[in-house]
N, C-alpha and C positions, 0 to 999 in steps of 0.2 A: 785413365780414370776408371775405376773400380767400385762397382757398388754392390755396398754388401747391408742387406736389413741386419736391425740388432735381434737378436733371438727372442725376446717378447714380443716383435711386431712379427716375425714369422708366424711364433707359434698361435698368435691371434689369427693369422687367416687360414693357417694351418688345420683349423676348427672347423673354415666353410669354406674347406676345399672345391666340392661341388658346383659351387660358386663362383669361380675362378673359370679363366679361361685356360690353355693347355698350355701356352707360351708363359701365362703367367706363372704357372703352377710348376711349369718346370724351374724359371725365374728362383722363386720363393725357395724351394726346396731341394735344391742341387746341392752339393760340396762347395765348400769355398774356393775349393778349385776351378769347380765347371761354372761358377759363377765370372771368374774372373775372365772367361771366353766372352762375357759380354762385355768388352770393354770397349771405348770407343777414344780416340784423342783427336778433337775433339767431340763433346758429345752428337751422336747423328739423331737425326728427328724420329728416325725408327725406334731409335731407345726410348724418347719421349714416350711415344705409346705406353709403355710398360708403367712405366710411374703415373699417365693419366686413369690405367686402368686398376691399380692402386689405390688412388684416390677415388672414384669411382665406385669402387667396390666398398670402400670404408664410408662412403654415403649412404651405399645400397642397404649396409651393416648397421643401418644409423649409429656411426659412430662417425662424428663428426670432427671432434677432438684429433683422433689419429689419422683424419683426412689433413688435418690442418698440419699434424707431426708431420706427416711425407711429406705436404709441400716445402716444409720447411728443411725436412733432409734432403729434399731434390733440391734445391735453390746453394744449400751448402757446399753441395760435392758439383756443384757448377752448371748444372741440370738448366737449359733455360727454359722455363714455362709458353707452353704455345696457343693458339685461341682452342683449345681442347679445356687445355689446363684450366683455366681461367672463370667459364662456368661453373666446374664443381668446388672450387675453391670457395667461391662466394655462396654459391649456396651454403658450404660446410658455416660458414660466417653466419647465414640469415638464418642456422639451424639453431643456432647458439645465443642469438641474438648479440654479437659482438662488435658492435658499431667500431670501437677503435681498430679491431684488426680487418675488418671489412670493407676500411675506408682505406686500410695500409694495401690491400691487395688490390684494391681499384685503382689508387694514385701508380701502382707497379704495372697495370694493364694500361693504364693512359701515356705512362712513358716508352713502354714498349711499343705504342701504335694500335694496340689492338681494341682500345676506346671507341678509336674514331674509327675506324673500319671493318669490324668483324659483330655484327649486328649480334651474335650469341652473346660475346663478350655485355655489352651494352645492357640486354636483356636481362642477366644473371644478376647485374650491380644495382638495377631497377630493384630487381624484386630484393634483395639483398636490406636495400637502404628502408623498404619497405620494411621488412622483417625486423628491422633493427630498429622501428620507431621513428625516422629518420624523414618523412614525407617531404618534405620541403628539397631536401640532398634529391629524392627518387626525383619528384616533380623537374627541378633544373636539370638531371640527367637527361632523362624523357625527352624535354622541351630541346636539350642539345643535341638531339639524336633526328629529332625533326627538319630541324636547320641545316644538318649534315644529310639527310636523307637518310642515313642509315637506319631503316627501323622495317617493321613487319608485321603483321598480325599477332604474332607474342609478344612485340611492344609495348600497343595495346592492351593484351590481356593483361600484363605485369604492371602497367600502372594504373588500370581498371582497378584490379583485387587490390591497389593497396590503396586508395582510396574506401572501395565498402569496407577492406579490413578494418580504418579512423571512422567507419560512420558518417563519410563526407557521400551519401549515398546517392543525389540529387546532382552533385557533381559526378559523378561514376556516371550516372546515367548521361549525363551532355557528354561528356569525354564516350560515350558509345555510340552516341549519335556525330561527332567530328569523327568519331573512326570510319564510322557507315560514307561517309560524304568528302571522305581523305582520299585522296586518289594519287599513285606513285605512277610515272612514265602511262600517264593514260588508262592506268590497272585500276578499277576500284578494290579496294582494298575489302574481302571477304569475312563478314566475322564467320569462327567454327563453334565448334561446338563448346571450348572451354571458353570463350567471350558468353557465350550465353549463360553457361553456368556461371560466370563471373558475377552478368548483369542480374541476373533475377534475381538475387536475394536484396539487390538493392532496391527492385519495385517494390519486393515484399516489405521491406523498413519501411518505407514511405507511405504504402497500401497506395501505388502510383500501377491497377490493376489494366486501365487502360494501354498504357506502357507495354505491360505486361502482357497483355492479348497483342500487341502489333509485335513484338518480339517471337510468340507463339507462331505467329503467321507467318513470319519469318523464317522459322525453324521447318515449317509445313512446305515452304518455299523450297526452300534446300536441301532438301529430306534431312533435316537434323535433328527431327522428332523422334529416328528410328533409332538416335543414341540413346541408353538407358538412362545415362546420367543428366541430358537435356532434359529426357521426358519426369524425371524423379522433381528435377529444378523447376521444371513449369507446375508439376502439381503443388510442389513444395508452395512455389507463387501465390497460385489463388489459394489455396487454401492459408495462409499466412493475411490473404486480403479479403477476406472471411466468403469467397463465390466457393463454397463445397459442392454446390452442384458441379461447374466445370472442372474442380478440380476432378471430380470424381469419373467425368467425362474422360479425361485427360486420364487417368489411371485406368479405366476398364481398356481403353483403346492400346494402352501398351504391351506389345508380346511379350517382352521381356520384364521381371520385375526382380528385386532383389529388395531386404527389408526395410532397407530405406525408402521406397517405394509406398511401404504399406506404414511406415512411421511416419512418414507426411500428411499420409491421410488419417491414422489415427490422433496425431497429434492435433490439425485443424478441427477436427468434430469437438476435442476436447477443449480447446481453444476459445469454439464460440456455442459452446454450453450444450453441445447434443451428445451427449456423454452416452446414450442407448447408443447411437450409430457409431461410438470410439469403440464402446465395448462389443457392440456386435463383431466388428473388424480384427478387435484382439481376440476375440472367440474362433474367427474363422484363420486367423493368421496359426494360430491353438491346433484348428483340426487339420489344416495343410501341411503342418510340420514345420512351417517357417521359424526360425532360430530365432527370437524372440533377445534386442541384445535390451543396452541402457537405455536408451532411446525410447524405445516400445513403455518398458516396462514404468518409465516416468513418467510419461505422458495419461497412462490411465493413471497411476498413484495421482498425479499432479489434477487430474479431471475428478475425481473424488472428492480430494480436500474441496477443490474450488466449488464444488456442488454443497459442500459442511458434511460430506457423509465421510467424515475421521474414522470409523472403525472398518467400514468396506476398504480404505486407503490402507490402512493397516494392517490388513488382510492379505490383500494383494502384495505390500509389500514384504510378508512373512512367505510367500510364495515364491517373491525372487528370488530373494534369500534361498530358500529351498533349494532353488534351481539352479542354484552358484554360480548365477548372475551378480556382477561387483556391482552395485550402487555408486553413484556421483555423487559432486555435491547437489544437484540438480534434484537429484531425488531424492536426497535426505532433508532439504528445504521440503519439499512437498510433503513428506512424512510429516513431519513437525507441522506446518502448517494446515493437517489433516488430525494431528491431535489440540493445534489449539480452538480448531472449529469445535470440537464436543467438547473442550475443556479435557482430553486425557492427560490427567497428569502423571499417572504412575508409568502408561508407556510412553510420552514424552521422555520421565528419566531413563527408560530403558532406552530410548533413541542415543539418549546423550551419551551413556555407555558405552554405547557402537561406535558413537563418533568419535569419542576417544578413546577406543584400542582400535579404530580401521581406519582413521581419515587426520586426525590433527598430531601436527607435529611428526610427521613421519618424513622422513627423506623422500626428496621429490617433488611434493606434494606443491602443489599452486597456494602459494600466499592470500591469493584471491580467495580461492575456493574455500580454504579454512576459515575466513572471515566472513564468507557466505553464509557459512552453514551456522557460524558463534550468532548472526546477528538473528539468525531463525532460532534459534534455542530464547536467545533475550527473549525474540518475541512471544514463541510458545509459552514460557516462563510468567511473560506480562498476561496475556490472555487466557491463562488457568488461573490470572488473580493471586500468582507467588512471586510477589513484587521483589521480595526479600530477594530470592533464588536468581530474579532477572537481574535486578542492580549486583549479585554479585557479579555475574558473570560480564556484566559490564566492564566495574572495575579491577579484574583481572587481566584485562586487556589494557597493555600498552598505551598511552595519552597518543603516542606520534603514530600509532596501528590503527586509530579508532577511525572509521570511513565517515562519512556524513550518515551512510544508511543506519551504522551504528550508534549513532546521536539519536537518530531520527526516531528508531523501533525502540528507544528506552524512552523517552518523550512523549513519543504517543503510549506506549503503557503506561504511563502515571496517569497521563491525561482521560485515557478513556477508560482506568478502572480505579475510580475514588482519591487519586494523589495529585492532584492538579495544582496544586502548591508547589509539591516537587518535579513536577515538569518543568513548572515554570524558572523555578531556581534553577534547574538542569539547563534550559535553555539560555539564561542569563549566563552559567559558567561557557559554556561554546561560544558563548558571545567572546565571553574576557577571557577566555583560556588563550592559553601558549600553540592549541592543536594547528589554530590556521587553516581553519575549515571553515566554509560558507555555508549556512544552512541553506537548502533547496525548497522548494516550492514545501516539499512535502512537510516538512520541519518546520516552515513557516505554521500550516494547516494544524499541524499537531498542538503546536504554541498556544493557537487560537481556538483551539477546543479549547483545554485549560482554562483559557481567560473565560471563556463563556458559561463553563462551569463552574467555576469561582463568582461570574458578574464582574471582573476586572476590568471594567471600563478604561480605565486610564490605562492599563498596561496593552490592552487591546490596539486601544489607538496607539500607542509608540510601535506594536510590532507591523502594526498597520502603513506608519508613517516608512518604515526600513523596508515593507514590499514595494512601497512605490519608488524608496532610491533603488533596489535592486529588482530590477524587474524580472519576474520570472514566467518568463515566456512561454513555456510548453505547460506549466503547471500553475499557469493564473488563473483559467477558469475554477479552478478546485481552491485557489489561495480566496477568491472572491466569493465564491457560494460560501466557506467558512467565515468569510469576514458578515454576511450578512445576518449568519446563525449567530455569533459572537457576537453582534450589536443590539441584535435582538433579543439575546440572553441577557444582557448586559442592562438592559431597560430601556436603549434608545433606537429604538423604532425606526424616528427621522431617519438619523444617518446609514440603517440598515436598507433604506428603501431609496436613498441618493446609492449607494452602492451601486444597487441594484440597476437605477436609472443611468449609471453611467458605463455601464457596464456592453461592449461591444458584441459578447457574443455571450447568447444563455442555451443554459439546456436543462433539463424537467429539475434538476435538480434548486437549480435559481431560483426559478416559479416559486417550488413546491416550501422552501426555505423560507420567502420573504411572505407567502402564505399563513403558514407558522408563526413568525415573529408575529403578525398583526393577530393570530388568534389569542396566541396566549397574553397578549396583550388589549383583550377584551375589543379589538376594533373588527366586529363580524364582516360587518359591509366594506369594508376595503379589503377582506381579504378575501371577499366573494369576486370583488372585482378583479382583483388577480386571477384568480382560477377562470372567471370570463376573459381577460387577457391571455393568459394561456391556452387556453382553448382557440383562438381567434391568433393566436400564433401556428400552430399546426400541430403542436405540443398532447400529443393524446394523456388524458387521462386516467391512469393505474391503481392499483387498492392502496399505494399508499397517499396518493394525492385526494381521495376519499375517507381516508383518514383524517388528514388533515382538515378539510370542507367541515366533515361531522363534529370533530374538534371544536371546529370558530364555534360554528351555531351554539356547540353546546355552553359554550364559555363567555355568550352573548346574548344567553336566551332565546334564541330566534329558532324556536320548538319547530313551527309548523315550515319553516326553510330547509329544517334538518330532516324532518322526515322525509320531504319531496324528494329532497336531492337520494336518499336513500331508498325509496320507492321506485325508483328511475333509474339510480344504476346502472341495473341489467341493460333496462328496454332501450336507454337513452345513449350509456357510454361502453357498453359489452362487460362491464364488471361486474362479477357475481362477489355477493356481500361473503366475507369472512369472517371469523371467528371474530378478529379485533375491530372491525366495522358493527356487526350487535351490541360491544363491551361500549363502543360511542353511543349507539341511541339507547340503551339504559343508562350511560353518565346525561344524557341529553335530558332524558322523559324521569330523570331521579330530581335531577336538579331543579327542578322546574315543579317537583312537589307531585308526578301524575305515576306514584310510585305501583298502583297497579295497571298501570298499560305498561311500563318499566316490565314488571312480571310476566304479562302475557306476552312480551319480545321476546322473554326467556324460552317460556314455553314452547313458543312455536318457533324456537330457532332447528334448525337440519342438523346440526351436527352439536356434541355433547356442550355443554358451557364449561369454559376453560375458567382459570382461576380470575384474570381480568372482567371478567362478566357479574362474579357473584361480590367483587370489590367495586363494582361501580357503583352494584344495586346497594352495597354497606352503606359505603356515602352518601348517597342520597338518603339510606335512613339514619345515616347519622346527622342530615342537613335537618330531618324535615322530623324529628324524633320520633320515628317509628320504630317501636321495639320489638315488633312481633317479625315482621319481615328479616330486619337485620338477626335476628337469632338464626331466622331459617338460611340465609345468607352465609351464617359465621358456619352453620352446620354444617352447609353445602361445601366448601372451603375446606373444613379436616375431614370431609370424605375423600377430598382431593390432594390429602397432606400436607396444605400449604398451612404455612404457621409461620409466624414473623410477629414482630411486638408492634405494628402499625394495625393487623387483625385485632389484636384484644385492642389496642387501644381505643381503637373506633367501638368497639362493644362498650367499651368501658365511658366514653364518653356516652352511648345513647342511653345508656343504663344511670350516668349520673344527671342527664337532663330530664330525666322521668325523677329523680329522688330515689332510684332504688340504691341504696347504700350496701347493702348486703351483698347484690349483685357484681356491687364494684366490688367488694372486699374479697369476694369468692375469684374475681377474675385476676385479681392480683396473685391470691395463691396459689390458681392455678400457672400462674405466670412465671411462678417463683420455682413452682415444680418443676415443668418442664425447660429449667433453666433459661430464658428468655426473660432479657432486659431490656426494659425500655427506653427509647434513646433520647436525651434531656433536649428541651430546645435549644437550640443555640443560635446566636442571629450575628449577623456579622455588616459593619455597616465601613463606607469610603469616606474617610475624612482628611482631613489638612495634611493630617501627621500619619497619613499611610489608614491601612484596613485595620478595624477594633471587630473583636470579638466578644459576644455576653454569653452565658448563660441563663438560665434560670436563677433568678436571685442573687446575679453573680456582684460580689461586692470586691475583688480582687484589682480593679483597674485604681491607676492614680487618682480618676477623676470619679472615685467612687462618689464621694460627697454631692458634688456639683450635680452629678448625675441626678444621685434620689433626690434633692434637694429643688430641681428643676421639676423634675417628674412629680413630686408632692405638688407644686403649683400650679402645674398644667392642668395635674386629676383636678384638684380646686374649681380652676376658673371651668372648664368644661361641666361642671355638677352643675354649677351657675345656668350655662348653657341647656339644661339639661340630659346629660349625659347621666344612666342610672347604670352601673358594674352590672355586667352578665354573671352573676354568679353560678351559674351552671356549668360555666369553663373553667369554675375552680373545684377540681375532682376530688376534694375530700370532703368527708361529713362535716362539717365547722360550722360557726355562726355567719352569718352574712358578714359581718364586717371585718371578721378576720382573712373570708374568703376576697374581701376585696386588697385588704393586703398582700395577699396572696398572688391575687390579678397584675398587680402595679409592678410586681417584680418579673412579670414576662420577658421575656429576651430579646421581643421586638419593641417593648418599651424602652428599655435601659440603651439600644443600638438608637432609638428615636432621639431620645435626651443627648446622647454621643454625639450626634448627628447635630443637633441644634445646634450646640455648644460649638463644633469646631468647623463649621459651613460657613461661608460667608453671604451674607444675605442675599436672594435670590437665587441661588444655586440650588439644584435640586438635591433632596438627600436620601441615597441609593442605599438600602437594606436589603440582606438575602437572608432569610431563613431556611432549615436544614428540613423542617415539617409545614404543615398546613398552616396557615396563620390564625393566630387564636379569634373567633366569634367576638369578645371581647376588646381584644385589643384590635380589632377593625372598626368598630364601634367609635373606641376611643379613640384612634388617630384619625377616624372621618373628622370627629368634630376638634381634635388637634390643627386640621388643617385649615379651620376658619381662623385660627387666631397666629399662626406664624407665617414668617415672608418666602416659603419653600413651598416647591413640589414635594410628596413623598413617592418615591416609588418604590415599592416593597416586592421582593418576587419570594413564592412559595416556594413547593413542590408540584404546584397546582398551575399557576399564572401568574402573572403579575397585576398588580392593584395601584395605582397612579391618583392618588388623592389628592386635592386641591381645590381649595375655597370647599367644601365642607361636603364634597364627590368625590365616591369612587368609581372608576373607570368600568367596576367591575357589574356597577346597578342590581347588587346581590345577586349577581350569580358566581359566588367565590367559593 
């Protein structure tokens, strides 16, 4: 027998001679003559060696592929493989991830004997079947290796790592505790130091830090602490399980460090928001000289965005860049996600640029990772509010390529920047598409903003009814905190607060939601009692759960509640009032008519008043028609260049409740000037036949007729009642009577009349408007509601108003 390589596998190792050992070297590169001195009939085990170190070497090479060619050229020229062979072979297989040929060179090892008896063999197929996806193949292997006795401490560790490889991490961790308590001929069986690094990352998944300290102790035990790679694992731990102090204990105490060491640590700070002590540690990793790789450099970009400071993010990473350090996908997600926190869109597209000529569609490249980075662009695309640009890049992508994450991140940008119609549609096609995707908790969540922004009651409840047949387990607290905002947006209060009550586990979030529903839903005192329930859970109280508090009172009248709780704060709950806590007690003390103590909160507020402060104090004079304040309000406001057609309008309205006509006509031209249009009402009501939309005087629908035709009877019998037109809500100069024509064609009217007509009696009838609801037409529909068999619940922009038997919920404070 004669063995001769073919001259391209020569010349490949011919390259990393160095590499080689001296018998191989001579092997490879003799004559074909002095080659045929190693001839053997039949082959002897001493020539074995040669083709193991071959193969071997084409490992070392990570070339896996021409590890797999030799075996195959040894096996041809009659070469038998021996328990040498056998390991690199398999690994060549779990390099490649090639379950059919990985399974063909284990069935060759189990016939040959070397299965059941040579514990290498055994170990190699383990991690093998691991690599290949294959868990269930690893598991039976493993468990047959038990049985036969043949196994080891790298038994262990190979079907350890392939368990946290699937995230069966809880499992990993019991299979290291039978390992600790497995005992072979009386031997307890010793973890080293790769079982440790094995188990820690799976305390870290779990945050099982308890685990994690008796592991530590363990390593202190044995001296396995003085490994680098142990000590890198254990800080990795706690800091992954948010204890920075030990971690950081655990890092000062190691002699040895390398920058993995100090990427653990930077990466945890960043993690759990102390982003000074990431950055101070990248400052010092800076002046020590430490090589600074991907890792490092993600971890701050990634602590940035998550802080919203997008342009420091983008700083840092024009730096890497500099420093001809490659970026991941890891960090080009954080890029993006640090330009959609400022909304940068122009370097957003420059990001995208990058990404396609250095990361997509490139040979090599992780399938994964490109869909990473496409579904971070969607999003950045959504949260710069260029819907267009997002939904492209959506449908560029392949129907059978799109992930759930990718459903998910176009779903919540409709939803949470004005298209929640098209959410919703979006969400319906994933339903009925061909993709064969389940949406996840989070897609649930996204669904049910939509509906809540819409007020889609009905569709609310069916996506409502689909979380309960699919239960989503890790991500139901967050499916349920949306279901109560949703319900509560929606006008129905009740089933927001059965939610709530059935609800197993809460957190501030819960509270602070079903708080909210009952404010803007005018019921003060049950949402006070929440906030005394929360409180009485152990549930601390934060500036936005005093947001909300200030909210109720205000939107309930309950002036002298609001202040206290806002006097007290400090002294009572450690929170120091904010900018958007003073914007609550002037909507509080506006509303309520006490528009100069409103002023003097201005006054004596610490810090500048932002634009939400001199809109509250508008409102209140546009409730309570104060013209002199609100001028100085609209003043204060384009000092501050806020300008929007909701500013002039509220002038425009206090200006037409006074009669100044001139004022209004001046405010229009100025409106006209600076290109700002004013946005028509429009109201939108839930009927039989699906959701109807009105306009202002809108006469376009089928059931135009019936509509005015109903509406002229109502206004009728309510005159009767005496009901007299607000004609002050009809913002032209006219005669009274025409301004009451004018009134009739409101857009919460013409949704009321809709509403009547296709409800079936006792049913309540659910309107959203797009603005404030007209003074007038609250008027009218209070005494609408003595004479038909319906609730009305109407929601603003403001609250919601629950009319019935000839009350509103809202007891004039709307």
């Amino acid at each position: 027998m004669v063995i001769l390589l073919s001259p391209p596998i020569a010349a490949k190792y011919k390259q990393s001679a160095t590499t080689l050992p001296p018998l191989v070297l001579k092997f490879l590169f003799s004559s074909s003559a002095e080659q045929c001195l190693l001839r053997s009939s039949p082959p002897c085990r001493s020539s074995v060696f040669y083709w193991n170190d071959l193969i071997k070497s084409s490992i070392s090479l990570r070339d896996p592929k021409n590890a797999l060619h030799l075996f195959d050229e040894m096996r041809s020229l009659d070469w038998i493989p021996d328990g040498y062979t056998y390991p690199y072979v398999l690994k060549a297989c779990g390099d490649i991830s090639s379950l059919k040929v990985g399974a063909s060179v284990h069935s060759l090892a189990l016939v040959t004997g070397y299965i059941n008896s040579n514990v290498f063999v055994g170990n190699a197929a383990v991690a093998m079947y691991g690599r290949c996806g294959a868990i269930e193949k690893a598991r039976q292997l493993f468990d047959e290796m038990l049985e036969r006795g043949v196994f080891d401490t790298i038994s262990w560790n190979s079907i350890i790592a392939v368990h946290v490889q699937f995230g069966e991490y809880r499992r990993a961790l019991r299979m290291f505790e039978h390992m600790l308590s497995s005992s072979r001929s009386d031997v307890m069986l010793r973890a080293d130091g790769v079982s440790l690094v094995n188990v820690l990352p799976a305390c870290a998944s779990v945050k099982s830090w308890r685990r994690g300290m008796e592991i530590h102790g363990y390593a202190i035990r044995r001296c396995l602490i003085e490994d680098m790679f142990v000590g890198n694992a254990i800080v990795d731990m706690y800091a992954k399980c948010g204890l920075m102090d030990e971690a950081k204990v655990v890092f000062d105490l190691m002699e040895e460090k390398d920058v993995v060491s100090w990427n653990a640590l930077v990466t945890g700070y960043s993690q759990i928001g102390k982003f000074d002590d990431a950055l101070g540690l990248f400052e010092r990793m800076r002046e020590k000289g430490i090589e600074l790789n991907v890792v490092t450099w993600s971890a701050v970009i990634a602590g940035y965005a998550q802080r919203g400071l997008g342009y420091e993010a983008l700083h840092v990473f024009r730096e890497m860049i500099a420093s001809r350090s490659e970026p991941n996908a890891v960090t080009l997600v954080s890029v993006l996600s640090g330009c959609a926190a400022v909304r940068a869109l122009v370097p957003g597209k420059e990001t995208q640029c990058y990404v396609t000529k250095r990361l997509l569609n490139l040979v090599g490249n992780h399938p994964g990772d490109e869909m990473m980075v496409i579904n971070g662009l969607i999003d950045m695309y959504a949260k710069c509010e260029n819907l267009k640009l997002a939904r492209a890049m959506f449908d560029s992508i392949k129907l059978k390529d799109r992930s759930v994450v990718t459903w998910t991140v176009m779903i919540g940008g409709y939803a949470q920047h004005g298209e929640a119609n098209d959410a919703l549609v979006l969400f319906s096609e994933m339903l009925r598409g061909k993709c064969n995707i389940m949406p996840n908790g989070f897609t649930i969540s996204c669904a049910l903003v939509a509906c809540a922004r819409l007020g889609a009651l009905r569709q609310g409840r069916e996506i409502h009814a689909f979380a309960l047949r699919n239960r989503y387990d890790e991500a139901m607290l967050f499916v349920l905190n949306c279901l109560i905002d949703m319900y509560a947006k929606s006008g129905d209060v009740n089933a927001a607060r059965a939610v709530f009550d059935n609800m197993t586990k809460k957190n501030e979030v819960s509270w602070t939601s079903l708080m909210t529903g009952y404010g803007m839903h005018g019921c003060g005192e049950e949402a006070l009692q929440v906030f005394d329930g929360m409180r009485k859970a152990g549930l601390p109280a934060d500036g936005v759960t005093f947001v909300v508090v200030l909210y109720a009172c205000s939107h309930c009248g309950m002036v002298d509640k609001g202040i206290s709780y806002f006097n007290n704060m400090r002294k009572d709950y450690g929170v120091t009032p904010e900018a958007e806590h003073y914007a609550c007690m002037v909507d509080l003390l506006g509303r309520a008519g006490r528009l100069n103590e409103a002023m003097k909160v201005i006054k004596d507020m610490p810090m500048k008043p932002n634009p939400i402060v001199w809109v509250s104090l508008l409102s209140g004079c546009r409730l309570h028609g104060n013209v002199e304040l609100g001028e100085h309000a609209v003043e204060q406001l384009l000092k501050l260049n806020f300008e929007n057609d909701g500013l002039y309008t509220l002038l425009s309205n206090i200006y037409a409740s006074a009669r100044r006509w001139k004022d209004v006509a001046k405010i229009r031209v100025l409106m006209k000037h600076a290109g700002i249009q004013k946005r028509p009402g429009c109201s939108w009501v839930q009927g039989k036949r699906g959701t109807a939309t009105f306009f202002v005087g809108d006469k376009s629908h089928p059931m135009t007729r019936e509509i005015y035709n109903l509406l002229d009877d109502l206004i009728y019998r309510i005159k009767i009642m005496g009901y007299v037109p607000e004609t002050s809500f009809a913002l032209h100069d006219v005669d009274d009577e025409e301004k009451g024509d004018l009134l009739l064609e409101h857009s919460e009217k013409l949704a009321l009349a809709y509403g009547i007509l296709t409800t079936a009696p006792g049913l309540p009838i659910r309107i959203t408007k797009n603005l404030r609801v007209c003074g007038d037409c609250h008027t009218a529909i209070t005494y609408i509601s003595r004479i038909i068999e319906h609730e009305i619940i109407l929601r603003d922009t403001s609250r919601f108003h629950h009319f019935k038997n000839g009350v509103c919920s809202c007891k004039g404070y709307w």
